[in-house]
C-alpha positions as CSV (number, residue, x, y, z in Angstrom):
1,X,128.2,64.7,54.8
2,X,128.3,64.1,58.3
3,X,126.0,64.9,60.8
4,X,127.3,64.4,64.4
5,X,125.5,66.4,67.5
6,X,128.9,67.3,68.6
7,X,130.2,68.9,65.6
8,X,126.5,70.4,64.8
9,X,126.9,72.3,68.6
10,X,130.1,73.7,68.0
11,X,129.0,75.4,64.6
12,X,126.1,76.8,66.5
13,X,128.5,78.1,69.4
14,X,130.9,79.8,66.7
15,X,127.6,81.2,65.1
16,X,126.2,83.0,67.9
17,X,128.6,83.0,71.0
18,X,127.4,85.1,73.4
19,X,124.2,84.3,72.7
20,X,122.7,83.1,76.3
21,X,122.2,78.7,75.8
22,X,121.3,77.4,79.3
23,X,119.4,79.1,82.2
24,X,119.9,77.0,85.6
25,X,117.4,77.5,88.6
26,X,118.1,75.2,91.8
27,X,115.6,74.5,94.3
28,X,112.7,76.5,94.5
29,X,113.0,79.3,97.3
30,X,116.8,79.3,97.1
31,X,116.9,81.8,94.1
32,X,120.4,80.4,93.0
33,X,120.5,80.3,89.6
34,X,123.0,79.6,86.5
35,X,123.2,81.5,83.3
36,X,125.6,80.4,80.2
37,X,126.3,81.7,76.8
38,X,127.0,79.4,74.1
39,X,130.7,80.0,74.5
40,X,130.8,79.3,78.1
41,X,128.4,75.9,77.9
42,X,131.1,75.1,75.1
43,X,134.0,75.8,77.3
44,X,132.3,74.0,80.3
45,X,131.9,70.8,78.3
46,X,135.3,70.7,76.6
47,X,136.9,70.6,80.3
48,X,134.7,67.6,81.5
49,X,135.4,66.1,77.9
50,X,139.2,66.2,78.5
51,X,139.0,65.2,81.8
52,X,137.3,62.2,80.8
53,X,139.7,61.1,78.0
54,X,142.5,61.5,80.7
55,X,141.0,59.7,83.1
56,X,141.0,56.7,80.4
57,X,138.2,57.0,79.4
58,X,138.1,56.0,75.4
59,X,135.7,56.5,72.9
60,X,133.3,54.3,72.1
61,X,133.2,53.4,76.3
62,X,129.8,54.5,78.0
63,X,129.6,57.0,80.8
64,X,126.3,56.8,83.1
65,X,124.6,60.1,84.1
66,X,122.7,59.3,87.5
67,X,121.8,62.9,88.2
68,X,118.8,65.6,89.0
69,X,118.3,68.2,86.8
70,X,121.2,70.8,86.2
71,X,123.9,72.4,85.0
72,X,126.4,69.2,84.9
73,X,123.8,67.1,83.4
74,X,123.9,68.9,79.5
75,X,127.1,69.4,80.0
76,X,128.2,65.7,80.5
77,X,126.1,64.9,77.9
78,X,127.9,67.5,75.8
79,X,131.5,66.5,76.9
80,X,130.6,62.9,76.0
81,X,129.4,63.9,72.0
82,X,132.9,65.8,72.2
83,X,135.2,63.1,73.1
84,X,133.0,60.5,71.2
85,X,131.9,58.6,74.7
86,X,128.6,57.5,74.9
87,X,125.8,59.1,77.0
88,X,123.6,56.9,79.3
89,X,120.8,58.1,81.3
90,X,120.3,56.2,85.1
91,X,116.7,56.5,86.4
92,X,117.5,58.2,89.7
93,X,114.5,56.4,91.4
94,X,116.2,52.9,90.8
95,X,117.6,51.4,94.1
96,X,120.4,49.5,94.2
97,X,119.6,46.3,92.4
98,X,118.0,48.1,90.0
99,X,120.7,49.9,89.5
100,X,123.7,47.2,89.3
101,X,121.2,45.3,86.9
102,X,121.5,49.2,84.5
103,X,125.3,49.8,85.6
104,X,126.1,45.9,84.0
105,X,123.3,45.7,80.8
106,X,125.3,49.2,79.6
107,X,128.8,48.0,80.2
108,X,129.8,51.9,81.9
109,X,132.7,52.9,82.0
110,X,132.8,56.2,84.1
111,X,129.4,57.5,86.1
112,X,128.9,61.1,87.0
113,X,126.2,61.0,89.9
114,X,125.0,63.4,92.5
115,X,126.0,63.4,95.9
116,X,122.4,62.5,97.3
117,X,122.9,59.1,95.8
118,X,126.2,58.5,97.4
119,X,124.8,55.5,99.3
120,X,123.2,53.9,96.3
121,X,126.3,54.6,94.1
122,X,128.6,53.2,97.1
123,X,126.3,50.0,96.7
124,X,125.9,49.3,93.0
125,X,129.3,50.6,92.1
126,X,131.5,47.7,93.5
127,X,129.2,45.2,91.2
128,X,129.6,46.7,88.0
129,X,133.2,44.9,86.9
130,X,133.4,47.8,84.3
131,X,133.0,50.6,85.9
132,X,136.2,52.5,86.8
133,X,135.6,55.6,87.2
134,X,133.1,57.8,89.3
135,X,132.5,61.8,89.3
136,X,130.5,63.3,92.2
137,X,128.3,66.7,91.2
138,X,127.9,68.3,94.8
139,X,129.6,68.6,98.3
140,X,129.9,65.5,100.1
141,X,126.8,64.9,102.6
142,X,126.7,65.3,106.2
143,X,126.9,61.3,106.8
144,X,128.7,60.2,104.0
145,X,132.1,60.8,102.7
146,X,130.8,59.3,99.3
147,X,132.2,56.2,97.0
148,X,136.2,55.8,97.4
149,X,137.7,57.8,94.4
150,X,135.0,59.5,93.4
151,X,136.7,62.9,91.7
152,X,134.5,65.7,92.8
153,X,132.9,67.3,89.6
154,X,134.3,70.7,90.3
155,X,138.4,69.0,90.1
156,X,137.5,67.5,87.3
157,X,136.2,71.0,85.5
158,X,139.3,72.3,86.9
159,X,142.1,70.1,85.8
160,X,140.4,69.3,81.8
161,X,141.7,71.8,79.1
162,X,139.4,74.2,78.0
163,X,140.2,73.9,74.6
164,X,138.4,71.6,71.9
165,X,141.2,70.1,70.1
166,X,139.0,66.7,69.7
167,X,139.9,63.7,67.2
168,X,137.4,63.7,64.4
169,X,134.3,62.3,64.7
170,X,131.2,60.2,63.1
171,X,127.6,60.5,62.3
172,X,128.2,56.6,63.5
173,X,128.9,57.9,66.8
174,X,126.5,56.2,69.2
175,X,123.8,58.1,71.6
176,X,121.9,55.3,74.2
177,X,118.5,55.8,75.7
178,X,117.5,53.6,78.2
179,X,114.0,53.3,79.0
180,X,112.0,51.3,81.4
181,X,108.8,51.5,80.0
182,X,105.3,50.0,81.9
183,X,107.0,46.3,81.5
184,X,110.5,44.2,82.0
185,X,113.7,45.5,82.8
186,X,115.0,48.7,81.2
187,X,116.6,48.5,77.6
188,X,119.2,51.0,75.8
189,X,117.9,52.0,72.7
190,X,121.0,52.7,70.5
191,X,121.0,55.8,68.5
192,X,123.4,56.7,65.3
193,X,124.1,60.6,66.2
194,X,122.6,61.3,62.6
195,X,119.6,59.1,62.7
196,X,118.7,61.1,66.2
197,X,119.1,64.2,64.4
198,X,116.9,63.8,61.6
199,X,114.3,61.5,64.0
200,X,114.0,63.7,67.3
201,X,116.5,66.9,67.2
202,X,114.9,69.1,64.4
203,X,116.9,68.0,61.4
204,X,113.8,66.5,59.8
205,X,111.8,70.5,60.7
206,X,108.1,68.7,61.2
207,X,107.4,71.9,61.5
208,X,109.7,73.7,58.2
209,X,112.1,72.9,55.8
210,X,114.5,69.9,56.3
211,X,118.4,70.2,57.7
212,X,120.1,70.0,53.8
213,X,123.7,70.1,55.0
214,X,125.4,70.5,58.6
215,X,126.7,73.8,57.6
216,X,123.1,74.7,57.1
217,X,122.5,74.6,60.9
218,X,124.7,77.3,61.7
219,X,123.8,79.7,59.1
220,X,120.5,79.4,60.0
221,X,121.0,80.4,63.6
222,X,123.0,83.4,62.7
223,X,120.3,84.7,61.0
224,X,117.3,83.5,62.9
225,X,117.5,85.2,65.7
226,X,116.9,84.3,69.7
227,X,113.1,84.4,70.3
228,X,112.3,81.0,71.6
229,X,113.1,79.9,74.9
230,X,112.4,76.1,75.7
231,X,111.4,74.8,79.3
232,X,111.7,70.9,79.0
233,X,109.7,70.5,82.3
234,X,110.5,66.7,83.0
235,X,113.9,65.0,84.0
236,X,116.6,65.3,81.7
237,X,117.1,61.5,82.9
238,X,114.1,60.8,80.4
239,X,115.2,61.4,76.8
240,X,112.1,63.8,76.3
241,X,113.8,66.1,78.0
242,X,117.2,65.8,77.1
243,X,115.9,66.0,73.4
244,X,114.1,69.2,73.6
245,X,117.1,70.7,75.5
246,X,119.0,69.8,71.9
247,X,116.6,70.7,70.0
248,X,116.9,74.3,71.4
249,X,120.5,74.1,71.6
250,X,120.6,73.2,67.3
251,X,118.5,75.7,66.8
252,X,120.3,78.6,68.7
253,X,117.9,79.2,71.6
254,X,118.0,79.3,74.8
255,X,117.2,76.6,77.5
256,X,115.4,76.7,80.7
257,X,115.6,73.6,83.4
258,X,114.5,73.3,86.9
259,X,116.3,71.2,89.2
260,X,113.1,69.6,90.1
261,X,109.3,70.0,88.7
262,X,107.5,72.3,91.0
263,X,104.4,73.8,89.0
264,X,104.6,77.0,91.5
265,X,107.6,77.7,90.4
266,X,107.6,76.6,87.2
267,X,105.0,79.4,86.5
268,X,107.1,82.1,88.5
269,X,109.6,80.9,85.9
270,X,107.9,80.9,82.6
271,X,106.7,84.9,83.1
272,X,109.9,85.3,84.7
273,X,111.8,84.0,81.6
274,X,109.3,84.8,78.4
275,X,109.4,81.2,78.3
276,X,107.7,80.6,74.8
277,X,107.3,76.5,74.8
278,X,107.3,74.1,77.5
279,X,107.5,70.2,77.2
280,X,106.0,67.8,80.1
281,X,104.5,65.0,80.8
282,X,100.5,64.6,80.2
283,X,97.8,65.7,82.8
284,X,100.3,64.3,85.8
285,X,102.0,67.9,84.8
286,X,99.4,69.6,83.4
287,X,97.2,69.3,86.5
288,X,99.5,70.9,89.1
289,X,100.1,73.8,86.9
290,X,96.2,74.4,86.5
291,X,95.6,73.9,90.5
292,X,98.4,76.5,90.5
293,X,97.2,78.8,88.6
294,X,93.5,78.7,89.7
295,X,95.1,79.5,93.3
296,X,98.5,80.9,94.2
297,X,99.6,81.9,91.1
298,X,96.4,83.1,90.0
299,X,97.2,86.4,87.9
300,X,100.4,85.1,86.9
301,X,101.8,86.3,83.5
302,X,101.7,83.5,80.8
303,X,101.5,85.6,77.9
304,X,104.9,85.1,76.6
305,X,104.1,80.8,75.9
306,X,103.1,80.1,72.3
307,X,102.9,75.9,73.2
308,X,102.9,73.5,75.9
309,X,103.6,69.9,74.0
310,X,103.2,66.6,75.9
311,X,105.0,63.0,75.1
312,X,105.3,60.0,77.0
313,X,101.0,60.4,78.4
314,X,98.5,61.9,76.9
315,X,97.3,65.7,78.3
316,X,93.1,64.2,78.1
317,X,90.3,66.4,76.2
318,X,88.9,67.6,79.4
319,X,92.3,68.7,81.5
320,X,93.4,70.5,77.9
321,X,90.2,72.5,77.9
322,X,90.3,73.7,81.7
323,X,93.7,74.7,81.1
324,X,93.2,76.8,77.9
325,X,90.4,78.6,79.8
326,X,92.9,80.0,82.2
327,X,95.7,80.5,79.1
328,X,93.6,80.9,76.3
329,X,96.4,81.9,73.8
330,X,98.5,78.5,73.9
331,X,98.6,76.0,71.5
332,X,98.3,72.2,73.3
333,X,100.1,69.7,71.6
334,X,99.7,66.1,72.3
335,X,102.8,64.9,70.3
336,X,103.7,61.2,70.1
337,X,106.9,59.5,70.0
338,X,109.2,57.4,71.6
339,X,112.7,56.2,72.7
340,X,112.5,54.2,69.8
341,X,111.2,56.2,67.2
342,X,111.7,59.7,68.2
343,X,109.1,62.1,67.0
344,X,106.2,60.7,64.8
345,X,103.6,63.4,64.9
346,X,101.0,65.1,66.7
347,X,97.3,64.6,67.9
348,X,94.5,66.2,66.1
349,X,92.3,68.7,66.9
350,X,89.6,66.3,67.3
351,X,91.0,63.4,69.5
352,X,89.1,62.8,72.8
353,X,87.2,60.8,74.4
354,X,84.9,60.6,71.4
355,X,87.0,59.4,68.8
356,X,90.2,58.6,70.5
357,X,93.9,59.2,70.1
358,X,94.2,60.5,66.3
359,X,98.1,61.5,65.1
360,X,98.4,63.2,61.8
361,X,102.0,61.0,61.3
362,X,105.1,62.0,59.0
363,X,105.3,60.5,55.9
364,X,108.0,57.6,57.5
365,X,105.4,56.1,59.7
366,X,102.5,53.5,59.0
367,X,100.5,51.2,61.0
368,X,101.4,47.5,59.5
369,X,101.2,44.0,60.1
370,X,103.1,42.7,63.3
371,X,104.0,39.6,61.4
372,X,103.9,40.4,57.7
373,X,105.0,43.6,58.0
374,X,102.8,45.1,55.3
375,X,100.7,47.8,55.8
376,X,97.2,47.5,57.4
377,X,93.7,48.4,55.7
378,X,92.0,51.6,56.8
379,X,90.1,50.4,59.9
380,X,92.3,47.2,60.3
381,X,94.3,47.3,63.7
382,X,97.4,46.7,63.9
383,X,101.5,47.7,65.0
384,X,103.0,51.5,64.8
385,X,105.7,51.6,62.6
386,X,108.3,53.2,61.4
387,X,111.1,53.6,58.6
388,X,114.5,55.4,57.9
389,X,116.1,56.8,60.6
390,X,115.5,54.7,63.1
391,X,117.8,53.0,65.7
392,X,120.4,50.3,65.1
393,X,118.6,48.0,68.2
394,X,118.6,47.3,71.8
395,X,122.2,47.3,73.6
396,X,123.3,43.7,74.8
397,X,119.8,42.4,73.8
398,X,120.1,40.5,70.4
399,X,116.8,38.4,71.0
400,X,114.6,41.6,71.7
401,X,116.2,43.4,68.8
402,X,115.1,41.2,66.6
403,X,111.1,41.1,67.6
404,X,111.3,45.2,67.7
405,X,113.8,46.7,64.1
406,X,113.4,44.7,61.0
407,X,114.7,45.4,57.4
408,X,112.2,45.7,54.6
409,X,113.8,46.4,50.8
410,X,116.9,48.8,51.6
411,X,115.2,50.5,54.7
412,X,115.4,49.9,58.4
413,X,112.2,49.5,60.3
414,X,111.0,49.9,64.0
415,X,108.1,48.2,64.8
416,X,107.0,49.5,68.3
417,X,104.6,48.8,71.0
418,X,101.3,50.1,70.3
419,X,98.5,49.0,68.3
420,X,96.4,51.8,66.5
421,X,94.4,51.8,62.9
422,X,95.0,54.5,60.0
423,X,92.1,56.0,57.9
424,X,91.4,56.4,54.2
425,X,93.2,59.7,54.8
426,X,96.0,58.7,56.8
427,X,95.2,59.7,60.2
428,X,96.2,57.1,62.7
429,X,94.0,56.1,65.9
430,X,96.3,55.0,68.2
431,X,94.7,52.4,70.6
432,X,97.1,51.9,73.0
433,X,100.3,49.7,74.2
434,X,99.8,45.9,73.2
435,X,101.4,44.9,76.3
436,X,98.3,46.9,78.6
437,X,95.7,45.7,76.3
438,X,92.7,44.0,78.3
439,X,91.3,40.7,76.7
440,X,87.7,40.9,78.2
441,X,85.5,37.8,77.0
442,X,87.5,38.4,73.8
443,X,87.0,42.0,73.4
444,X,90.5,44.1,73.2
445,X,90.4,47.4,75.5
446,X,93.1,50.1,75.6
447,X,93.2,51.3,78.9
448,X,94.4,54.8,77.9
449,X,90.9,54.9,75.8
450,X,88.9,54.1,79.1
451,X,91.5,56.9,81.2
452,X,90.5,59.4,78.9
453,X,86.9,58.9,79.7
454,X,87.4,58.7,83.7
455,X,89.3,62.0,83.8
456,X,86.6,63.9,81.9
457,X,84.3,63.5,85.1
458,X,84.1,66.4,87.4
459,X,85.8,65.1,90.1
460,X,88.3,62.6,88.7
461,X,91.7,64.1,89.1
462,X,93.6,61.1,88.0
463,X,93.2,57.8,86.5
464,X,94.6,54.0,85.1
465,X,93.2,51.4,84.3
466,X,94.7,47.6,84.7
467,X,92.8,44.0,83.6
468,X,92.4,41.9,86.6
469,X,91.2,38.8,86.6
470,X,87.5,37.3,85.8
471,X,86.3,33.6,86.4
472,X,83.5,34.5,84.0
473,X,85.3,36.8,81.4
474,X,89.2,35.9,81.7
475,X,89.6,39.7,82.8
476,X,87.5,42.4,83.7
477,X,88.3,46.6,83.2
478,X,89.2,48.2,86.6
479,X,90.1,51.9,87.6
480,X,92.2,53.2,89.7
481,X,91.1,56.6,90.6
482,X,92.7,59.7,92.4
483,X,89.7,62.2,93.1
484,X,90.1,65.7,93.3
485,X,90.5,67.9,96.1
486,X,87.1,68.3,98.0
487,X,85.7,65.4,96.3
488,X,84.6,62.8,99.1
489,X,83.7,59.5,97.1
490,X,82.8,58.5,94.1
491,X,80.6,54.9,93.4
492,X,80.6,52.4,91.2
493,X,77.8,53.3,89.8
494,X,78.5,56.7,89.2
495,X,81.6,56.1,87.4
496,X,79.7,53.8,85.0
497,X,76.9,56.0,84.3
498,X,79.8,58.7,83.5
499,X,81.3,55.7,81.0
500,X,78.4,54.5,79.6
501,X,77.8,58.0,77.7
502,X,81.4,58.0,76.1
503,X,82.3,53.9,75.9
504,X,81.2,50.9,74.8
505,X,79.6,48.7,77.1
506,X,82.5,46.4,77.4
507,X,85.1,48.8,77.9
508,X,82.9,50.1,81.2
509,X,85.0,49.5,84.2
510,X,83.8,46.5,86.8
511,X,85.4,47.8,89.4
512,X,86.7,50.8,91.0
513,X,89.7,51.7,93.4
514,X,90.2,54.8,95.0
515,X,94.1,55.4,96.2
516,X,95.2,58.8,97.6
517,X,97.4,58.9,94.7
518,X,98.2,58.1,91.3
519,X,101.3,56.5,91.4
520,X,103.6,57.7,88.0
521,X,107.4,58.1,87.0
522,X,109.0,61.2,87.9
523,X,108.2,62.0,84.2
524,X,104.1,61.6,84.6
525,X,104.3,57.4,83.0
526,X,101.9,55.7,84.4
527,X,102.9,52.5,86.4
528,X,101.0,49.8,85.4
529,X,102.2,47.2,87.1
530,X,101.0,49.2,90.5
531,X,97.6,50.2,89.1
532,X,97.2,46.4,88.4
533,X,98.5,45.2,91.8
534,X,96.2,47.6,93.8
535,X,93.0,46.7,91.6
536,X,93.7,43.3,92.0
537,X,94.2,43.4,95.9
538,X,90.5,44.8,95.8
């Protein structure tokens, strides 16, 4: 049996094809919008797909997707599964050697960009001794006539054949995340099409009964029915995003995007749509939505949402709490996951401040020894793991491969980046990223632990915290605070008496920043490296 995303979409489009699959809304204001069936997102892709294959484009060759939110994003991606090229997301924030470093590590082939990076593409493009061909999604921009040979997006959907008519393909067939993380230059996490399926499309049902064979999929949507409409709030350019859009698109249901996250907007769009379960990005999201809600949009219809899931930053205890106030009948879900792993399970009721960051995990994750590899004792730190369907490696990075996936018996293994504990019942703690962890006098903090505490203070609106360093202790905690609207300063001393009722005494911040504004990834990641660079300046 073969389980390949392409071949999985085209059941569901022959199941259900005028069932509506994408809804497209541009910037907000402009009320231009896009709807598509399943037949038409089918027929959209296929043309891109064969445009692409007779440009020279083979399979196996990677195609970069250096674009906002939109239409043409899911349907690259899609055209890509069809003609067995592989997908690669380009952080749109990246400047130009940035980008030539990303353009080079994933070898593309072929970049479809937006116009409003013509100047970065016209840069980095020229440096990339791979890269051969360029499509441009928009009209060309007042003062720039864009990269030479750039095919306009709209030709190329023109001249490719509507038709599938595809060679066969594999569950072997490769889909690449690249993510940048707090740390280091970015990495492409390389996905089999199957493994991604079972790990972070739905095939595994967390939630239900497991994916038994692909022609399950489609008889399933036939007779399931179209009540769920997904709004992944975040980039597509993160792979949360572009995951949940698949996930709905497996499953039959219908997608909502924004061109850009606007929490205004966003709620004019969730009663507009009967959105039923959005996706973002921790309180950096969350936050904007509530001021928006306690103000412009007060009154607004949410009635139609059944969840609001986070991954990538944790939505804190006290932001969760102010937010079901206003939408009591949502269910918040802090899930966690990763590039590497894909979905691994979801927060408990009872995580917090208090008693931190507790995951009820699926059974293919444990929390083992970083050098052993054997499982920890309840109460014993140590690395997040996990087993089965996980990813073949890094791309073009053998040496970091190797410290991250391991084999174990017959199973493959990633071991990733944060250090937690597990109970006698299995419920893991999750302490934070090893690579942020504070070394204070010799006492480990987590500054996600110590964030969590900070924003559950009146008039903390945001928070990170970064080590910086100590003559007396080696490093010392330090907070970098955004305050909230109306709130004039906030001392030391404050802050700490806050702390002291929720953290040990060592965890307590030393020193306290505040900045006009958190600085995070379009997706709500924190920047680390910032946070420590400011604290340290003070």
């Amino acid at each position: 049996m073969e389980y390949n995303l392409a071949d999985l979409f085209e059941s569901v489009v022959d199941a259900v094809p005028e069932r509506e699959a994408l809804v497209y809304l541009d910037h907000p204001g402009t009320g231009a919008e896009r709807r598509l069936s399943y037949a038409r997102l089918d027929t959209a892709a296929n043309r891109i797909a064969h445009h692409l294959l007779d440009a020279g484009i083979r399979p196996g060759e990677h195609l970069g997707l250096h674009l906002y939110n939109g239409v043409e994003y899911l349907q690259t991606v899609l055209a890509c599964l069809k003609a067995r090229i592989v997908p690669v997301n380009v952080n749109y924030r990246y400047v130009e050697e940035e980008l030539v470093y990303l353009y080079r590590d994933a070898d593309l082939a072929a970049l479809v960009f937006d116009a409003e990076f013509d100047e970065r593409v016209t840069a980095a493009a020229p440096q990339a001794p791979k890269l051969r061909h360029l499509v441009r999604v928009g009209g060309p921009a007042a003062d720039s006539p864009g990269p030479r040979g750039a095919v306009p997006f709209t030709d190329a959907e023109a001249a490719g054949s509507p038709g599938r008519g595809f060679a066969p393909r594999s569950a072997d067939d490769l889909f690449i995340i690249y993510t940048g993380g707090t740390t280091g230059m970015p990495k492409g996490v390389m996905w089999r099409q199957e493994d991604l399926f079972f790990s972070g499309l739905g095939g595994g049902a967390p939630t239900g009964e497991p994916v038994k064979t692909p022609q399950e999929l489609a008889e399933r949507v036939a007779a399931g029915g179209d009540g769920i409409t997904f709004f992944p709030a975040p980039p597509l350019m993160h792979g949360t995003s572009t995951l949940t859009a698949f996930i709905g698109f497996n499953f039959g249901q219908r997608v909502v995007i924004h061109r850009k996250f606007a929490p205004e907007e966003v709620l004019r769009t969730i009663e507009k749509e009967k959105v039923t379960s959005v996706s973002l990005v921790g309180d950096a999201m969350l936050r904007p939505l509530i001021d928006a809600l306690k103000g412009p949009l007060k009154g607004v219809d949410c009635s139609s949402m059944f969840s609001v899931s986070s991954s990538g930053a944790i939505m804190s205890e006290s932001v969760r709490a102010e937010f079901q106030s206003l939408v009591p009948t949502v269910l918040l879900l802090n899930n966690f996951g990763s590039s590497e792993s894909g979905f691994n399970g979801t927060a408990t009721a009872d995580s917090g401040p208090e008693r931190g960051f507790r995951v009820q995990v699926n059974s293919r994750t444990a929390v083992v020894d970083p050098v052993t590899y054997e499982p920890v004792e309840p109460g014993e730190p140590g690395r997040m793991a996990q087993r089965g369907h996980v990813p073949l490696g890094y791309y073009n990075d053998p040496a970091k491969t190797a410290e991250t996936f391991f084999r174990k018996g017959q199973e493959r293994w990633v071991l990733l980046g944060d250090m937690a504990t597990v109970d006698e019942e299995g419920v893991v703690t999750v302490l934070g990223r090893g690579s942020q962890c504070i070394n204070t006098g010799g006492e480990k903090v987590y500054p996600e632990e110590v964030e969590q505490a900070l924003k559950s203070h009146p008039d903390v609106y945001d928070a990170l915290v970064a080590g910086v360093p100590d003559a007396r202790w080696g490093n010392r905690v330090a907070a970098v605070l955004q305050l909230r609207s109306g709130a004039v300063e906030l001392s030391l001393d404050a802050v700490q008496d806050h702390c002291r009722t929720r953290l040990a005494g060592y965890k307590i911040p030393r020193s306290v920043v505040l900045a006009d504004r958190i600085r995070r990834s379009p997706s709500g990641k924190a920047d680390y490296r910032w946070a420590k660079a400011v604290a340290a300046r003070d």
